[in-house]
C-alpha positions in Angstrom: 158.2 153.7 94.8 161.5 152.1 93.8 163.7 150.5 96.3 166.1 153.6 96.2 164.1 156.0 97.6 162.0 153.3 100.1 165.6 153.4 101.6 166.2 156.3 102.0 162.8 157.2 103.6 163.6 154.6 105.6 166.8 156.3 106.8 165.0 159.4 107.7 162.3 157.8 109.4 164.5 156.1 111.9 166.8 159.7 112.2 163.3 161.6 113.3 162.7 158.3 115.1 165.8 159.0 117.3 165.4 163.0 117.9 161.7 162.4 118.7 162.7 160.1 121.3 165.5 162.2 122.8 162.4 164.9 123.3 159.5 163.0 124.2 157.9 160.2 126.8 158.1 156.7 125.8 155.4 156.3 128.4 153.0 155.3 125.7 155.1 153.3 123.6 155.1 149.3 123.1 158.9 149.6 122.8 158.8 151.1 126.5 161.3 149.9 129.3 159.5 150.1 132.3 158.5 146.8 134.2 155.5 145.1 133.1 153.5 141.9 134.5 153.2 139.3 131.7 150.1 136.7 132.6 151.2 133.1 133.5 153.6 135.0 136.1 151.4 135.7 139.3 152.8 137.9 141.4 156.3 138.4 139.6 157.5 141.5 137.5 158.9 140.6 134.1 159.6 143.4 131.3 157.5 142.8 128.4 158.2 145.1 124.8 156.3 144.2 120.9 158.2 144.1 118.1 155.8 146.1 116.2 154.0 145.5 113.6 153.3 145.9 109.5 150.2 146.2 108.0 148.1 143.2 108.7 151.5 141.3 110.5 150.7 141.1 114.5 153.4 142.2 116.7 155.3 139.6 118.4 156.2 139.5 122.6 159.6 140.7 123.7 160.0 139.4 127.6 163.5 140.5 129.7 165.0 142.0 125.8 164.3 138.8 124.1 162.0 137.7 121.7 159.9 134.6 123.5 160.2 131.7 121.5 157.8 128.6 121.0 158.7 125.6 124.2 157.4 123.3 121.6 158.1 124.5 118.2 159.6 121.6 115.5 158.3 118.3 117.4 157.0 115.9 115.3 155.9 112.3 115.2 158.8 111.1 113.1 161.3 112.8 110.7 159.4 115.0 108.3 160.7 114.7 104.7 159.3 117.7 103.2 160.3 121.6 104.8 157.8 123.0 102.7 155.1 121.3 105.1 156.8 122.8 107.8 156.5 126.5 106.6 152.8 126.3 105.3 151.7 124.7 108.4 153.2 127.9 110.6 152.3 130.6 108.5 148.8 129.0 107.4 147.7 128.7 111.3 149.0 132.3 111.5 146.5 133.5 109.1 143.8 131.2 110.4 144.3 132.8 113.4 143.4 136.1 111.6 140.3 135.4 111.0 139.3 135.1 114.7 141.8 136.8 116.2 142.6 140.9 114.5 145.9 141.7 114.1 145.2 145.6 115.5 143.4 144.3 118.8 145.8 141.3 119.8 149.7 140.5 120.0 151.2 137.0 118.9 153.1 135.2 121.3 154.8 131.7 120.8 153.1 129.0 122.5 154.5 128.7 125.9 151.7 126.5 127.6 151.9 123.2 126.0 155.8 121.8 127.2 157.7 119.9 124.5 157.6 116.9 126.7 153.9 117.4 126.9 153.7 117.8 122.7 155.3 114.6 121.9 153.9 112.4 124.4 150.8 113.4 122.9 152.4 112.9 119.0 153.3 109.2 120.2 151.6 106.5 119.8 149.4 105.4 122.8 151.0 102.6 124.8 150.9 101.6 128.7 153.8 103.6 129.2 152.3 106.7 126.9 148.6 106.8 127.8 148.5 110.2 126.6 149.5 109.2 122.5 147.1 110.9 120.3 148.5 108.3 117.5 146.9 104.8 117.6 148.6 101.5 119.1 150.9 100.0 117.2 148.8 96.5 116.3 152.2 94.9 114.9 151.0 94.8 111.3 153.7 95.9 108.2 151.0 95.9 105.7 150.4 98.8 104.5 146.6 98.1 104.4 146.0 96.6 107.7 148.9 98.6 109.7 147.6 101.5 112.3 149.2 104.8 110.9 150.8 107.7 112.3 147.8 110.1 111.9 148.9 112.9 113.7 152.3 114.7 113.0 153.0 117.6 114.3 150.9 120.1 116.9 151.9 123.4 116.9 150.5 125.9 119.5 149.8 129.7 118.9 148.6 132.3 121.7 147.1 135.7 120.8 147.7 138.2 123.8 145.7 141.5 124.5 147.7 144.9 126.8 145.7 145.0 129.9 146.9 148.4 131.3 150.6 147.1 132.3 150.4 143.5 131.5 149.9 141.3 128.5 146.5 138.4 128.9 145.8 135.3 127.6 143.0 136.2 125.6 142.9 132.9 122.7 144.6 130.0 121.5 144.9 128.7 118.2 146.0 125.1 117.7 147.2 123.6 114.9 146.7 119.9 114.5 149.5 118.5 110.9 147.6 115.1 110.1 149.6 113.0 107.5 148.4 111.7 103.7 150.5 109.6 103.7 152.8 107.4 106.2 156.3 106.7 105.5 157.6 103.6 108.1 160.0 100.6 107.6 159.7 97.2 108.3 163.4 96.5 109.9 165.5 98.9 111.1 167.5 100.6 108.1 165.6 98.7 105.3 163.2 99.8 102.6 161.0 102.5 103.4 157.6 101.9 102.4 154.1 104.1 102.9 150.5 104.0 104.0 148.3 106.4 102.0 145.4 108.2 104.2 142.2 109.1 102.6 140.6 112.9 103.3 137.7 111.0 105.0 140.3 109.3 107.4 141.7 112.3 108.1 138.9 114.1 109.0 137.7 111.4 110.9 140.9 111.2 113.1 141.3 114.7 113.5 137.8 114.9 114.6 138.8 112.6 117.7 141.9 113.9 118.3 140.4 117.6 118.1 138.1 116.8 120.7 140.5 115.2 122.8 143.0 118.2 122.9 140.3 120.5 123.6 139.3 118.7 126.8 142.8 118.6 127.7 143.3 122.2 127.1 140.5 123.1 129.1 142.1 121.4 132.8 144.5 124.3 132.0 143.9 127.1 134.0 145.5 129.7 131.2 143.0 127.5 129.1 139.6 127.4 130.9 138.0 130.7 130.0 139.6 131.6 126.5 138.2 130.9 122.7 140.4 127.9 121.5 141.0 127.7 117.4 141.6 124.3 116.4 142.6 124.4 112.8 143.5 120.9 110.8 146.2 120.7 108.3 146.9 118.4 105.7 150.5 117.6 105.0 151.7 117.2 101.3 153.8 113.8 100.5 157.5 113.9 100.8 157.9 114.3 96.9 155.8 117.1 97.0 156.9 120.6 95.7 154.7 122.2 97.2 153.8 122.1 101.0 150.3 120.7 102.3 147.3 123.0 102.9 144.5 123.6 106.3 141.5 121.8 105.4 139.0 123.3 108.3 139.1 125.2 111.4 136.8 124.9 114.9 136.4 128.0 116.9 135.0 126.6 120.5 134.2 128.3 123.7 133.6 125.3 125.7 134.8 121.7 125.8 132.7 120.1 123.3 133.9 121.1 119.2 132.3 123.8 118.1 131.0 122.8 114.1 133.9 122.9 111.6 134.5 125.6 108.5 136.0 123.9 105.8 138.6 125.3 103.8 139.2 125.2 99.9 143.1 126.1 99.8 144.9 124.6 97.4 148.8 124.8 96.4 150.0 124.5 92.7 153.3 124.5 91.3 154.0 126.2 87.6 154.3 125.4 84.8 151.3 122.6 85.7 152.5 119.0 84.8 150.2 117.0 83.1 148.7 115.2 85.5 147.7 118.1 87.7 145.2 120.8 87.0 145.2 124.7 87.7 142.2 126.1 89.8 141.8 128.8 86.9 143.3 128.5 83.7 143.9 131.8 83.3 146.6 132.0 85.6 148.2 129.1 84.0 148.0 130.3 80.2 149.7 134.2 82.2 152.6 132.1 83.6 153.4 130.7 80.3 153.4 133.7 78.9 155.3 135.1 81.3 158.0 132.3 81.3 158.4 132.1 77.5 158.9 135.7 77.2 161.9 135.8 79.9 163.5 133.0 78.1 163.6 134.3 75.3 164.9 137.4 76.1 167.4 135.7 78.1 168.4 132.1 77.2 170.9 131.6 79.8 168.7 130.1 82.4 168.1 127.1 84.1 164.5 127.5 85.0 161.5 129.1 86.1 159.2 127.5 88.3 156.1 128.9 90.5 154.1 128.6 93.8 150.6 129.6 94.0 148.4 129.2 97.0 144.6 129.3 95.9 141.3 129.6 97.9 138.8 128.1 96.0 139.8 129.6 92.5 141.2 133.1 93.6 144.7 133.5 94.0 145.9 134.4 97.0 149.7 134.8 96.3 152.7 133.7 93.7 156.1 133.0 94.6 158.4 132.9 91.4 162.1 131.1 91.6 164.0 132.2 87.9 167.9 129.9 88.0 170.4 132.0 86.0 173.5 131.0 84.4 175.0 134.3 84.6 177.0 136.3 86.9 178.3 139.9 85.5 176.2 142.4 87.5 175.2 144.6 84.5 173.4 141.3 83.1 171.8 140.7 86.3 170.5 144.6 86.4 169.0 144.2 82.6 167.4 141.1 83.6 165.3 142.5 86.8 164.6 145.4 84.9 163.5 143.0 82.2 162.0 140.7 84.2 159.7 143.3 86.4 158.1 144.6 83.2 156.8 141.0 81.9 155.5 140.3 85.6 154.0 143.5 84.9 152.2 142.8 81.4 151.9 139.3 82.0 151.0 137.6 86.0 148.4 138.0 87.5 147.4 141.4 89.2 145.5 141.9 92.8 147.7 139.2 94.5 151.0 139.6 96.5 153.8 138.1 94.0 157.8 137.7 95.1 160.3 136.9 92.4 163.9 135.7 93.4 166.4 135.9 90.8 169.2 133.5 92.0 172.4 131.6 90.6 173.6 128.1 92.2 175.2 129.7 94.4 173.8 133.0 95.9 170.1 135.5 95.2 171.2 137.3 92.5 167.8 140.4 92.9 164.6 140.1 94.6 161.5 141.9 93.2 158.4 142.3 95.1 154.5 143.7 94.5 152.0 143.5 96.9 148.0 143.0 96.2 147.4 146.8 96.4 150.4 147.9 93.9 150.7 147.8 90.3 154.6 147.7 89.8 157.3 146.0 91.2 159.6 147.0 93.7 163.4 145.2 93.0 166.5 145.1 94.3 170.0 143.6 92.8 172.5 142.5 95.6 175.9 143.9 94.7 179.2 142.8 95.8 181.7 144.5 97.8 
């Protein structure tokens, strides 16, 4: 279905939408108006609405017409150089969280249990005035070697919600624990910066002690004491990487000791692969080339076309496609996503959700889209006015 008509069903969707609702009860509906009890508020009305859902997506907790946002989102240890870890941590615990937690039986809500002054006294180090720093004392050391690193960099809390006749419950928390590869530090204020590389064995080490120590904490917490608590660990990717980092395992514990871990085998590749990287199936590597010498030859005025892939052991699991043009005239930009769809088409891989943004220097030029279930792209071209 192109995007033409998706629009336009669209349109008449949200038309019936309004008459049905002129004519019927909204007594039923998660949209409803009507005062509701939201947990964590004993004894104190609040209105609560969802924003609905897509397929697969949880809906997300509207309190008093607003959407509840995170008390603790964006803390970290220090400055965090790469964005990219940023999103793939969020949207990776998200989908973690899936697997425990079914999108049709519970509603997302930003963590609102864990303050941000309780999140980064627990990302600091642990000093006399900080007793609660999940990071190691700072034994003095600049060498890289002998230094005690910032292991943990960022917590990130999720809670998963279930209606309970009026009100919404507590009913699981997922937390995310960001453990660095590598840490960045300085020696003097505004000098050199300079970087302590962590192992995978390190890591899992640490977050094995610092995983156990948040659950214990958690569960003093009243909301916290009787509820399945997902603690999920997640690797961050260097500052130079292109890519963002990737979870490594996840704990799903109904008491205060960690339950056993489930290791992960995500991995996040860039195309075309450089040489000193490999592609978890080479199949998918030789299809992008393909696929990228085709549309440049076709269309030599472009800067570049570069790739995302996240893997799970060697299956795909989704593409993300960035194509730079040098050209502006919208008739060229409407050939070239017509152009473009039918190579993705003949040429990347099928079974996987792929997005391709067609973009200048300055603004997205078209956006194409094909889920895992579809065979053909879906585009739009943004037009000026």
């Amino acid at each position: 279905m192109n995007v033409t008509k998706k629009l336009s069903l669209l349109v008449a969707t949200l038309v019936m939408g309004v008459g049905l609702t002129a004519c019927g009860s909204l007594d039923n509906s998660s949209m409803q108006s009507s005062t509701n009890n939201v947990t964590g508020k004993k004894n104190k009305k609040n209105n609560y609405q969802t924003t609905g859902s897509a397929s697969g997506s949880y809906a997300g907790v509207i309190k008093n017409g607003k959407y509840v946002t995170s008390k603790s989102r964006g803390l970290t240890a220090d400055q965090n150089g790469n964005v990219n870890n940023t999103k793939s941590f969020e949207s990776g615990l998200q989908d973690i969280s899936k697997k425990i937690f079914p999108t049709s039986q519970y509603v997302f809500q930003e963590g609102q249990y864990l303050s941000s002054d309780t999140v980064q006294n627990w990302l600091d180090r642990e000093s006399k005035s900080n007793p609660e720093g999940l990071n190691p004392k700072d034994n003095g050391s600049k060498d890289p070697d002998k230094r005690n690193p910032i292991y943990l960099q960022a917590l990130e809390e999720q809670d998963y919600m279930e209606k309970s006749g009026t009100s919404l419950k507590l009913k699981g928390v997922t937390i995310g624990l960001a453990m660095n590869s590598v840490d960045y530090y300085q020696k003097e204020q505004y000098g050199a910066q300079y970087e302590t590389k962590i192992s995978d064995a390190e890591i899992k080490a640490k977050s094995q002690e610092i995983a156990q120590k948040v659950l214990e904490r958690l569960r003093k917490k009243s909301e916290f004491k009787n509820v399945p608590i997902v603690i999920a660990v997640y690797k961050q990717a260097s500052n130079d990487s292109l890519v963002g980092g990737t979870f490594m395992r996840y704990s799903n514990n109904s008491g205060e000791k960690l339950a056993k871990w489930k290791d992960l085998d995500y991995k996040n590749v860039v195309y075309p692969i450089s040489d000193t990287e490999t592609s978890p199936n080479s199949n998918d590597s030789s299809a992008f080339d393909n696929f990228k010498t085709q549309v440049e030859s076709f269309f030599p005025n472009l800067s570049g076309i570069t790739a995302k892939a996240r893997y799970d052991g060697k299956s795909m699991e989704g593409m993300s496609v960035s194509i730079t043009t040098q050209f502006y005239s919208e008739t060229e930009i409407n050939s070239f996503t017509q152009f473009v769809s039918t190579q993705a088409e003949k040429y990347l891989p099928s079974g996987v959700n792929i997005d391709i943004t067609i973009k200048s220097t300055d603004e997205v030029q078209s956006f194409l889209s094909r889920s895992a279930k579809e065979k053909t792209f879906s585009s739009h071209v943004f037009s000026s006015y």
